[in-house]
C-alpha positions in Angstrom: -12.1 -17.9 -11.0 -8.6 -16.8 -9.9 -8.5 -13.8 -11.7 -12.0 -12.5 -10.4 -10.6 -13.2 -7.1 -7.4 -11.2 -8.0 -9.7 -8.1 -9.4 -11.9 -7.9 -6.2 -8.8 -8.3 -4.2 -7.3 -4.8 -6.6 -10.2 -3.6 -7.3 -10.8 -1.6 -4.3 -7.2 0.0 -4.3 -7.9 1.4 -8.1 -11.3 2.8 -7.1 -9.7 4.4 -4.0 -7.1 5.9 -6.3 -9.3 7.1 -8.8 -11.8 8.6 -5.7 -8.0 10.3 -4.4 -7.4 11.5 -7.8 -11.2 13.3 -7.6 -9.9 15.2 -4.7 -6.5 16.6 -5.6 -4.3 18.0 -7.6 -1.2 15.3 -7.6 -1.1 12.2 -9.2 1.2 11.4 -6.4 -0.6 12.6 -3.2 -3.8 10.7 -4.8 -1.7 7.4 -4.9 -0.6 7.7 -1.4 -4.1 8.4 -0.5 -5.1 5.7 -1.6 -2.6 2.8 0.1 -3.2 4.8 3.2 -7.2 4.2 2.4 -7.1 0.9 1.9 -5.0 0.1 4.6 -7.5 1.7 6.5 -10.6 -0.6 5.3 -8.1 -3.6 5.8 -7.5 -2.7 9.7 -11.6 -2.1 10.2 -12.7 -5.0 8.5 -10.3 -7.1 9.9 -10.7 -5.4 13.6 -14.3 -5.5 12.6 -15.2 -9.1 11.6 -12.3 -10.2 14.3 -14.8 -8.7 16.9 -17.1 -11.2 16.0 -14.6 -14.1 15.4 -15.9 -13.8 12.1 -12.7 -13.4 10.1 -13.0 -16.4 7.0 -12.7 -15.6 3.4 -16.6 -15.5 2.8 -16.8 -12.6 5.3 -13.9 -10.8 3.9 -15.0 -10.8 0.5 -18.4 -9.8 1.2 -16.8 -7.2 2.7 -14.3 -6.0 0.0 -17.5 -6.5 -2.9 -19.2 -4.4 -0.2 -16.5 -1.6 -0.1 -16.0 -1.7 -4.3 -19.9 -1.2 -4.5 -19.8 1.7 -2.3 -16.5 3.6 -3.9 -17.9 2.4 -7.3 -20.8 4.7 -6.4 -19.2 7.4 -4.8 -16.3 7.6 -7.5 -20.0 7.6 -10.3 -21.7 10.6 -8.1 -18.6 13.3 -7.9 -17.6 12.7 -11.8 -21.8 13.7 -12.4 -21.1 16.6 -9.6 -18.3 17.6 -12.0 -14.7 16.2 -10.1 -12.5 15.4 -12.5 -9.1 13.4 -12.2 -6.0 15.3 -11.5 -3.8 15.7 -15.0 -1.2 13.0 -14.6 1.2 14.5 -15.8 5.4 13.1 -15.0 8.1 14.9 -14.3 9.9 17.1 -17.2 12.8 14.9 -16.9 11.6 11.4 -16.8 12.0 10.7 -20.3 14.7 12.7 -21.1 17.1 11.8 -17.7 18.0 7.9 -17.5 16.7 8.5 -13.9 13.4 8.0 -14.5 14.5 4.8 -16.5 16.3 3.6 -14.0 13.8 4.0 -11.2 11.0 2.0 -13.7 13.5 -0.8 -14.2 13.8 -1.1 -10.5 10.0 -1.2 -10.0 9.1 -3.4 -12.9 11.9 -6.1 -12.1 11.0 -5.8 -8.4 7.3 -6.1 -9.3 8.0 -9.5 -11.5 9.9 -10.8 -8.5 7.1 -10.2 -6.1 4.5 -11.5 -7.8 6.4 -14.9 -9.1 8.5 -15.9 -6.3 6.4 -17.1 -3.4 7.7 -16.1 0.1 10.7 -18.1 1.6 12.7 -16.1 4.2 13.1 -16.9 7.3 11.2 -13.9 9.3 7.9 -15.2 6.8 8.1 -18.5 7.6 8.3 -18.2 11.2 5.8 -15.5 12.0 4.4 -13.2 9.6 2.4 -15.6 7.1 1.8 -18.0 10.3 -0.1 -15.8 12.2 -2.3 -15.2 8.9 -2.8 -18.7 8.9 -4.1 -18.8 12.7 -6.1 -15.4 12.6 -7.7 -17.8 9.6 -8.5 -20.5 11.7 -9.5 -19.1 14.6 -11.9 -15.8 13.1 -10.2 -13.6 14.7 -6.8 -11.2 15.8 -6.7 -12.5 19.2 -3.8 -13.2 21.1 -3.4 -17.6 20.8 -0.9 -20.0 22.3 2.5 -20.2 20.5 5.6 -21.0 20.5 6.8 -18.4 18.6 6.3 -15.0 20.6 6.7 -13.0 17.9 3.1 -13.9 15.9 1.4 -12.4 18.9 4.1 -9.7 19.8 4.7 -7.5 16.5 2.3 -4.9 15.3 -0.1 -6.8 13.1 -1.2 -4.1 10.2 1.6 -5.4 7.4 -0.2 -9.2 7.6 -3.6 -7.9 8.4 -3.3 -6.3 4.5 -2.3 -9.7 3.5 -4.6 -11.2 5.3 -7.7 -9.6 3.1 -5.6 -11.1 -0.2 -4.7 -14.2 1.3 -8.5 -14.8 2.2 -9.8 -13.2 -1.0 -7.5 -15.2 -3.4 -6.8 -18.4 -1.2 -3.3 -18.3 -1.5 -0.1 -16.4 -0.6 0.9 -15.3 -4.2 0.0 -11.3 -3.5 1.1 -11.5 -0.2 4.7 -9.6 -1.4 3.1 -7.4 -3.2 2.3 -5.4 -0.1 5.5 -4.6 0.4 6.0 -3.2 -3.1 3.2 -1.3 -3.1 4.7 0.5 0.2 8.0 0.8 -2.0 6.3 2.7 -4.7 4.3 4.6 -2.6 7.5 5.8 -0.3 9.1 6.7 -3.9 6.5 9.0 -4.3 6.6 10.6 -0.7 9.8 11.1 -1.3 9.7 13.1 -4.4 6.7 15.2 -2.9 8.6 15.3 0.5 11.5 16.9 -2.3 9.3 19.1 -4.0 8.3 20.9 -0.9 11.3 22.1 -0.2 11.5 23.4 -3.9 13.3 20.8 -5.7 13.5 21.0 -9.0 12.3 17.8 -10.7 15.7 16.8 -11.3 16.2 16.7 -7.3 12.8 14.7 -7.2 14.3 11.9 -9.5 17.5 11.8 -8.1 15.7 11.5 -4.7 13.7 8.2 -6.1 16.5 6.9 -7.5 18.5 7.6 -3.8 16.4 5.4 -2.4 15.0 2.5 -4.9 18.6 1.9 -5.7 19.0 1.2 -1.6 20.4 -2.4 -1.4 18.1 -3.6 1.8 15.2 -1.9 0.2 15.0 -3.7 -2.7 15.3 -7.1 -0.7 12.3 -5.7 1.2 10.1 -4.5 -1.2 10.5 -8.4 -2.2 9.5 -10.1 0.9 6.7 -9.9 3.3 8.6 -8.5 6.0 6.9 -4.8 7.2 9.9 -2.2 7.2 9.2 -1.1 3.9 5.6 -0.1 5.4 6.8 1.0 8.0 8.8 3.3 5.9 5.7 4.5 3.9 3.5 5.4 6.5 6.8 7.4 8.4 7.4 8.9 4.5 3.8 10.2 5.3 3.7 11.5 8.3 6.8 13.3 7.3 5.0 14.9 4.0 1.9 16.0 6.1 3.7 17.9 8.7 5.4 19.6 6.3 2.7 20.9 4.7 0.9 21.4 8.0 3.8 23.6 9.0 3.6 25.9 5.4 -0.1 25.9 6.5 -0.3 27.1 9.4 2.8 29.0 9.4 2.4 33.1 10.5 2.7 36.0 7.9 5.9 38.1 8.7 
């Protein structure tokens, strides 16, 4: 039972992907697409049921089998209208350069970690699962009487994603791998981020490697703390306003 609780909990994020890679050209843009997405549904379902006090773990996965169903379809109707995926294609370099080795080591040992080590800092046990735990028991994101100032005080987004996984699965066990997944995805902003400025791909691994070889990252990307989100959504704001500016940007 577990693991169909673990696929409906990913299964959404793979279907968003694969619906990104319908739409454009990068492997990489279509991966940040998605996280961005599926934060997304996480913030409206949780605002959503919440408004209703009817956060539990039945809701929440009716709503997650709800929103697989749909992108299930959606993803079915543009392959028949003809979308294919972008080519995912890697860099020139990443076999060839032991950056792209290193980078994989990074993510795979930091992936393992995540997703065997339950979460024991101090930050996570004092606020960030707990207030998981009360939106839980009382249905909703409202404010609630606490000791700790913090539950009520800090934006909520980071533990509103863990709270669809904590919910769906009934434990805390993918809980980390939020974090990770923002790690990986501010990789890849990076590289884009590099390639718009015409880095070779060279630059774009040395870039990724820059910053998954960053001490306090890697102890982030293992936790359930939120800077590493943080970080990705910044990562895309960054990317887009690039682009926006090349855009928009007069003719001489």
């Amino acid at each position: 039972m577990i693991l169909i609780w673990i696929f409906l909990a990913l299964g959404p994020l793979v279907l968003f992907g694969l619906l990104a890679a319908t739409s454009t050209g990068s492997p990489r843009l279509a991966a940040m697409r998605a996280l961005l997405w599926f934060a997304l549904a996480s913030l409206i379902g949780a605002e959503g049921l919440g408004a209703f006090a009817a956060i539990s773990p039945t809701t929440i996965r009716v709503y997650w089998l709800t929103i697989a169903v749909a992108s299930a379809g959606l993803l079915a109707f543009r392959l028949r209208r003809g979308h294919g995926f972008c080519p995912a294609k890697p860099p020139r370099l990443l076999c060839s350069a032991p950056y792209g080795l290193w980078i994989t080591v990074i993510l795979i040992i930091t992936l393992f970690i995540a997703v065997t080590v339950v979460p024991n800092n101090w930050d996570s046990m004092t606020y960030h699962l707990p207030r998981i735990e009360h939106w839980l028991q009382n249905g909703s994101l409202a404010f609630y009487p606490i000791h700790e100032h913090q539950q009520n005080d800090f934006g909520p987004l980071t533990e509103i994603i863990m709270l669809q996984w904590r919910a769906i699965t009934g434990g805390d066990r993918l809980a980390t791998l939020v974090q990770w997944l923002a790690m990986a995805g501010s990789l890849m902003g990076v590289a884009l981020i590099t390639s718009r400025f015409e880095g070779r791909p060279r630059a774009q691994l040395l870039a990724m490697l820059f910053c998954a070889t960053l001490p306090i990252a890697i102890l982030q990307s293992t936790s359930t703390k939120n800077n590493y989100v943080v970080t990705f959504f910044f990562i895309c704001f960054i990317e887009r306003v690039i682009v926006a500016r090349k855009t928009f940007e007069p003719v001489p």
